[in-house]
C-alpha angles and dihedrals in degrees: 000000000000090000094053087044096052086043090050090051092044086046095052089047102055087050090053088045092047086047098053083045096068099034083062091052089040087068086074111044101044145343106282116234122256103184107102123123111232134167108232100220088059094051088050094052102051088051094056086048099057086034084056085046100056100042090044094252087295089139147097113210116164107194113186129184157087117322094237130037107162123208145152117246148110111289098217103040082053095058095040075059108056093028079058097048087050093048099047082048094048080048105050090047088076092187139119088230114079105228118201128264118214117204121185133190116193136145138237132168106345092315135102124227130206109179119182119187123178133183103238125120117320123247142217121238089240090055088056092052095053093043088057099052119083125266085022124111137139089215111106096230097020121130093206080227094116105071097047093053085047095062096039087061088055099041089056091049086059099251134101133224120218111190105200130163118282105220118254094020138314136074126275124208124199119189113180110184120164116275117217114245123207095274094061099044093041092047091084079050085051090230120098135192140178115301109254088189 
Protein backbone atom coordinates (compact mmCIF):
# COMPACT_ATOMS: atom_id res chain seq x y z
CA UNK A 1 0.00 0.00 0.00
CA UNK A 2 3.03 2.45 0.73
CA UNK A 3 4.49 1.63 -2.55
CA UNK A 4 1.07 2.50 -4.59
CA UNK A 5 0.82 5.28 -2.65
CA UNK A 6 4.50 6.60 -3.32
CA UNK A 7 3.78 5.55 -7.49
CA UNK A 8 0.28 7.54 -7.41
CA UNK A 9 2.17 10.81 -5.85
CA UNK A 10 5.29 10.47 -8.47
CA UNK A 11 3.00 10.02 -10.77
CA UNK A 12 0.92 13.28 -9.87
CA UNK A 13 3.97 15.11 -9.81
CA UNK A 14 5.44 14.34 -13.31
CA UNK A 15 2.21 15.28 -14.64
CA UNK A 16 2.39 18.48 -12.85
CA UNK A 17 6.05 18.82 -14.03
CA UNK A 18 5.06 17.79 -17.88
CA UNK A 19 2.28 20.20 -17.52
CA UNK A 20 4.27 23.10 -16.45
CA UNK A 21 6.41 22.08 -19.07
CA UNK A 22 4.24 22.83 -21.58
CA UNK A 23 2.61 25.73 -20.08
CA UNK A 24 6.24 27.26 -20.20
CA UNK A 25 6.56 26.29 -24.44
CA UNK A 26 2.84 27.40 -24.88
CA UNK A 27 4.27 31.57 -24.05
CA UNK A 28 5.47 31.50 -26.90
CA UNK A 29 3.18 30.08 -29.19
CA UNK A 30 -0.12 31.82 -28.13
CA UNK A 31 -1.84 33.78 -25.39
CA UNK A 32 -2.91 31.02 -22.49
CA UNK A 33 -6.16 31.03 -21.58
CA UNK A 34 -7.19 32.39 -18.65
CA UNK A 35 -11.13 31.58 -18.65
CA UNK A 36 -11.56 29.12 -16.74
CA UNK A 37 -14.01 29.21 -13.62
CA UNK A 38 -12.29 28.09 -10.60
CA UNK A 39 -13.04 28.24 -7.25
CA UNK A 40 -10.14 29.74 -5.51
CA UNK A 41 -10.06 27.64 -2.43
CA UNK A 42 -9.69 24.98 -4.42
CA UNK A 43 -7.13 26.36 -6.13
CA UNK A 44 -5.35 27.24 -2.47
CA UNK A 45 -5.60 24.09 -1.32
CA UNK A 46 -4.18 22.23 -3.97
CA UNK A 47 -1.35 24.43 -3.83
CA UNK A 48 -0.64 23.75 -0.02
CA UNK A 49 -0.93 20.22 -0.87
CA UNK A 50 1.98 20.03 -3.73
CA UNK A 51 3.89 22.69 -1.55
CA UNK A 52 3.44 19.83 1.48
CA UNK A 53 4.71 17.19 -1.35
CA UNK A 54 7.49 18.55 -2.16
CA UNK A 55 8.81 19.56 1.47
CA UNK A 56 7.76 16.19 2.81
CA UNK A 57 4.98 17.53 4.69
CA UNK A 58 7.74 19.51 6.98
CA UNK A 59 5.73 22.23 6.95
CA UNK A 60 3.09 24.26 8.77
CA UNK A 61 0.90 25.96 6.61
CA UNK A 62 -2.83 27.44 8.38
CA UNK A 63 -5.22 28.40 5.36
CA UNK A 64 -8.59 30.16 6.55
CA UNK A 65 -11.38 31.19 4.58
CA UNK A 66 -15.01 30.79 2.64
CA UNK A 67 -15.65 27.68 1.03
CA UNK A 68 -16.25 29.32 -2.44
CA UNK A 69 -14.59 32.15 -3.99
CA UNK A 70 -15.27 32.00 -7.30
CA UNK A 71 -12.80 33.49 -10.15
CA UNK A 72 -11.61 33.15 -13.87
CA UNK A 73 -7.93 32.10 -14.41
CA UNK A 74 -5.66 29.61 -15.47
CA UNK A 75 -5.55 26.61 -12.88
CA UNK A 76 -2.13 25.91 -13.11
CA UNK A 77 -0.32 29.84 -13.31
CA UNK A 78 -2.38 30.34 -10.19
CA UNK A 79 -0.90 27.69 -8.43
CA UNK A 80 2.90 28.40 -9.79
CA UNK A 81 1.95 31.44 -8.16
CA UNK A 82 0.95 30.56 -4.59
CA UNK A 83 3.82 26.77 -4.44
CA UNK A 84 6.56 29.77 -5.32
CA UNK A 85 5.33 32.44 -2.47
CA UNK A 86 5.58 29.51 0.05
CA UNK A 87 8.51 28.65 -0.99
CA UNK A 88 10.13 32.15 -1.07
CA UNK A 89 8.37 32.41 2.94
CA UNK A 90 9.83 28.56 4.13
CA UNK A 91 13.01 30.02 2.65
CA UNK A 92 13.36 33.54 4.35
CA UNK A 93 12.64 31.96 7.77
CA UNK A 94 16.43 30.47 7.75
CA UNK A 95 15.82 28.56 10.72
CA UNK A 96 15.79 24.68 11.95
CA UNK A 97 12.04 25.42 13.58
CA UNK A 98 9.48 25.39 11.26
CA UNK A 99 7.49 28.49 11.95
CA UNK A 100 3.89 28.61 10.74
CA UNK A 101 2.63 30.08 7.62
CA UNK A 102 -0.82 31.70 7.66
CA UNK A 103 -2.58 31.89 4.49
CA UNK A 104 -6.64 34.13 4.14
CA UNK A 105 -9.32 34.35 1.34
CA UNK A 106 -11.71 36.86 1.70
CA UNK A 107 -13.63 39.18 -0.63
CA UNK A 108 -14.16 42.94 -1.08
CA UNK A 109 -15.59 44.84 -3.72
CA UNK A 110 -15.74 42.90 -6.23
CA UNK A 111 -12.17 41.61 -5.65
CA UNK A 112 -10.66 38.52 -4.14
CA UNK A 113 -7.92 38.56 -1.72
CA UNK A 114 -5.29 35.92 -0.93
CA UNK A 115 -3.26 37.07 1.45
CA UNK A 116 -0.21 34.84 2.63
CA UNK A 117 2.29 36.26 6.29
CA UNK A 118 4.98 34.41 7.57
CA UNK A 119 7.35 34.94 10.61
CA UNK A 120 10.64 34.98 9.05
CA UNK A 121 12.99 37.81 9.21
CA UNK A 122 11.44 41.47 8.88
CA UNK A 123 12.09 43.71 5.96
CA UNK A 124 12.64 47.22 5.06
CA UNK A 125 10.59 48.78 2.79
CA UNK A 126 13.53 49.39 0.70
CA UNK A 127 14.34 45.52 0.70
CA UNK A 128 11.03 44.94 -0.59
CA UNK A 129 11.50 47.21 -3.09
CA UNK A 130 14.81 45.61 -4.37
CA UNK A 131 13.31 41.77 -4.04
CA UNK A 132 10.72 42.72 -6.14
CA UNK A 133 12.82 44.22 -9.01
CA UNK A 134 14.36 41.70 -11.86
CA UNK A 135 17.95 40.14 -11.79
CA UNK A 136 17.78 40.86 -7.75
CA UNK A 137 17.58 38.16 -5.15
CA UNK A 138 19.13 37.43 -1.60
CA UNK A 139 19.19 33.48 -2.48
CA UNK A 140 22.84 32.26 -3.24
CA UNK A 141 22.08 30.65 -6.25
CA UNK A 142 18.91 32.45 -6.90
CA UNK A 143 18.14 34.27 -10.75
CA UNK A 144 15.53 37.13 -9.14
CA UNK A 145 13.55 35.98 -12.06
CA UNK A 146 10.51 34.44 -9.75
CA UNK A 147 8.84 37.32 -8.38
CA UNK A 148 8.62 39.16 -11.36
CA UNK A 149 6.98 36.32 -13.22
CA UNK A 150 4.95 36.09 -10.40
CA UNK A 151 3.50 39.43 -10.75
CA UNK A 152 3.23 39.31 -14.58
CA UNK A 153 0.63 36.01 -14.03
CA UNK A 154 -1.47 38.25 -11.76
CA UNK A 155 -1.33 41.07 -13.51
CA UNK A 156 -2.75 39.21 -16.53
CA UNK A 157 -5.27 37.89 -14.60
CA UNK A 158 -6.24 41.48 -13.88
CA UNK A 159 -5.19 41.66 -10.43
CA UNK A 160 -2.18 43.10 -8.70
CA UNK A 161 0.25 41.75 -5.72
CA UNK A 162 1.76 44.43 -2.80
CA UNK A 163 4.47 42.70 -0.62
CA UNK A 164 4.70 45.01 2.83
CA UNK A 165 6.32 44.09 6.53
CA UNK A 166 4.40 42.02 8.74
CA UNK A 167 4.94 43.69 12.55
CA UNK A 168 6.64 42.30 14.41
CA UNK A 169 8.42 40.29 11.66
CA UNK A 170 7.53 38.44 8.77
CA UNK A 171 6.25 39.28 5.05
CA UNK A 172 3.02 39.80 4.14
CA UNK A 173 1.47 39.03 0.25
CA UNK A 174 -1.61 40.47 -1.05
CA UNK A 175 -2.90 39.24 -4.18
CA UNK A 176 -6.19 40.95 -5.25
CA UNK A 177 -7.67 39.21 -8.74
CA UNK A 178 -11.34 39.81 -9.80
CA UNK A 179 -13.93 37.48 -8.24
CA UNK A 180 -16.62 36.46 -10.30
CA UNK A 181 -20.40 37.84 -8.98
CA UNK A 182 -23.77 35.91 -9.75
CA UNK A 183 -24.31 37.56 -13.18
CA UNK A 184 -21.45 36.36 -14.47
CA UNK A 185 -21.68 32.84 -13.19
CA UNK A 186 -25.28 32.58 -13.90
CA UNK A 187 -24.78 34.22 -17.82
CA UNK A 188 -23.73 30.42 -19.33
CA UNK A 189 -27.22 29.55 -17.32
CA UNK A 190 -28.88 32.81 -19.56
CA UNK A 191 -30.28 34.28 -16.37
CA UNK A 192 -28.40 37.06 -14.61
CA UNK A 193 -28.64 38.75 -11.16
CA UNK A 194 -27.01 41.26 -9.27
CA UNK A 195 -23.52 40.67 -8.67
CA UNK A 196 -23.01 39.52 -4.57
CA UNK A 197 -18.60 39.88 -5.14
Amino acid sequence: EDIQNAVYLIDQQCSKINAIVEKVRSYSKSKSSRNQVLNLKTVVQESILNFRTSRKNQVDIRLKGPSSILVSGDKLELELVLVNLLRNSLEAQKTDSILPIDISISTEKGLALITISDQAKTMSQEEIWKMEKPLNSSKAKGLGLGLPIVKSIIEAHGGKITFKPNIPKGLIVEIQIPCLGEEEKNEEAGTTTDKNC
